[in-house]
N, C-alpha and C positions, 0 to 999 in steps of 0.2 A: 677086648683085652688090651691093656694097656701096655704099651713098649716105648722103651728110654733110647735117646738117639744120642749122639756125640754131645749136646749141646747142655743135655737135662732139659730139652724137654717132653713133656709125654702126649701121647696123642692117642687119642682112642679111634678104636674102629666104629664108632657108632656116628653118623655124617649129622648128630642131632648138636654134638656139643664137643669141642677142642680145650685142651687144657693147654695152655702154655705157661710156665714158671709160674703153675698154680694160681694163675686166675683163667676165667672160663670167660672166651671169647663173646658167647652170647648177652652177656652185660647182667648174667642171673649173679654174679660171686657179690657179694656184701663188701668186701675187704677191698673192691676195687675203686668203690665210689670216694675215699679219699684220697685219692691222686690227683684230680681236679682241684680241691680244696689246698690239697698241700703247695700244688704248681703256684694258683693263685696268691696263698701267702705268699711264696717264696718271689712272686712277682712283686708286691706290693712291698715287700723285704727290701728288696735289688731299688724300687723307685724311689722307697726313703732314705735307702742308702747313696744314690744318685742324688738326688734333692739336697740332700747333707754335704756331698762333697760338693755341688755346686755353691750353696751358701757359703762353704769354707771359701772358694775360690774365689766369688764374690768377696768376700771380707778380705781376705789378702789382695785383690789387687784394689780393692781402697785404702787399705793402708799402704800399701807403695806409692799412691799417690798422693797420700798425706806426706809421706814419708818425701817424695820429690820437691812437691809443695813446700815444706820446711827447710832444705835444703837451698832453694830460692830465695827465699826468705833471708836465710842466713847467707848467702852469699851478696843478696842486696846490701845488707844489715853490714858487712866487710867492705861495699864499695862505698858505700857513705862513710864508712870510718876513714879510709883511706883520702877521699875526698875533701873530707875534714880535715884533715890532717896538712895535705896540701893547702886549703884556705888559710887556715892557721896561720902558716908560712909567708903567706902572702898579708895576711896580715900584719902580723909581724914586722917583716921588710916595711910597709907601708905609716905603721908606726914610730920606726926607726926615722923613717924617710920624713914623717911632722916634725919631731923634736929635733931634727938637723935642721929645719928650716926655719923653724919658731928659733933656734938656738944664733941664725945666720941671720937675723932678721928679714927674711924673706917668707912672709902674711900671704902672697899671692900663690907661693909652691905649697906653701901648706894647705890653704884652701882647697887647693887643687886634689892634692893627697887625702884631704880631709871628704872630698867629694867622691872619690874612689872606694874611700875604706867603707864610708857607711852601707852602701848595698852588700859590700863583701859581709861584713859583721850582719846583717840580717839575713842572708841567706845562711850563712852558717850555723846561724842561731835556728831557722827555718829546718839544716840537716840536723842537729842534735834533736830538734820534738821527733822526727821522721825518723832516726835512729833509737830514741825512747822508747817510741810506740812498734816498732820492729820488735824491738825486743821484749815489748809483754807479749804482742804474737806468735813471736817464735818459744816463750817459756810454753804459753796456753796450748798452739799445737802440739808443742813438746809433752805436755801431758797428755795430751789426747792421743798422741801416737804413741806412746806408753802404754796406754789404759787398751786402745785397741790391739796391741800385739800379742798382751796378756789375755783380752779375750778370742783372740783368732786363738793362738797356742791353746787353749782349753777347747776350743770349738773342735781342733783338730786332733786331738786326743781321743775327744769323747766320739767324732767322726772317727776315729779307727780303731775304739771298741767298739761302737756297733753295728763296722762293718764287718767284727772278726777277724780283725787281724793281729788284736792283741797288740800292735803296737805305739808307741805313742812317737806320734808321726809329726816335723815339724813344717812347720808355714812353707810352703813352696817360695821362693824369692824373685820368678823370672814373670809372675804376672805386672801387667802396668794397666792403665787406667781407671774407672771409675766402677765402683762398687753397692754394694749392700749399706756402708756405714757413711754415715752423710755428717757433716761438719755442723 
């Protein structure tokens, strides 16, 4: 005879078979064998859900390092200008300093001056190709860390639909080094 206890659930007097919340201990109930199945999905759920946010993670912390990378760049791409800018100067001054001497007739100080300016004027000339070429690198990264952000943002959107959370979640910003997306 069956009897209900505080909990729901039933137990019979008979030591052949238990029911507890309506499945039968003895592993005869049909309705039980999908728990296994379900568990499993919900494993292999959780590991692509895991897998996904790792890849997110991955992606964003190579774009911070793109992102630092460029950074570099452009602060390089500032101290040549800057460097420049001082040459300039010096060249200048060193200019001044021929036509004072050519004007003084003094052939030997210009010389002189004339033997200083010319390395100056070719390294300067050496930082503007190296400030050039900075700067198609820095546009080129500049894209690519563009192009990358917009696809981590989508990566991690789509990562927080289908891990059910409905929401659309943005790039974490506190990872650094090297990732998933490669230059």
């Amino acid at each position: 005879m069956p009897q209900g206890n505080a909990r729901g659930r039933t137990e019979t007097h008979s030591n052949s078979r238990k029911e507890i919340h309506g499945s039968q201990v003895d592993g005869s109930d049909v309705g039980d064998c999908s728990r296994p199945t379900l568990t499993a999905s919900s494993s292999r759920s959780k590991e692509r859900s895991l897998l996904l946010k790792q890849y997110v993670r991955e992606a964003e912390i190579a774009l911070n390092d793109k992102r630092a990378q460029l950074d570099a760049q452009r602060e390089q791409e500032k101290q040549l200008h800057q460097a420049l800018e001082r040459r300039g100067r010096e060249i200048a001054a060193l200019e001044d300093d021929i036509a004072q001497a050519l004007a003084n007739g003094r052939d030997d100080l210009a010389r002189f001056a004339i033997r200083r300016l010319l390395p100056r004027q070719n390294e300067a000339n050496a930082w503007r190709t190296q400030i050039a070429q900075l700067a198609t690198g820095c546009q080129s990264l500049s894209q690519r860390v563009d192009t990358q952000a917009r696809a981590t943002r989508q990566s991690t959107r789509a990562t927080a639909r289908r891990a059910g959370t409905g929401k659309d979640a943005t790039p974490a910003t506190r990872f650094v080094g090297c990732g998933a997306y490669r230059c």
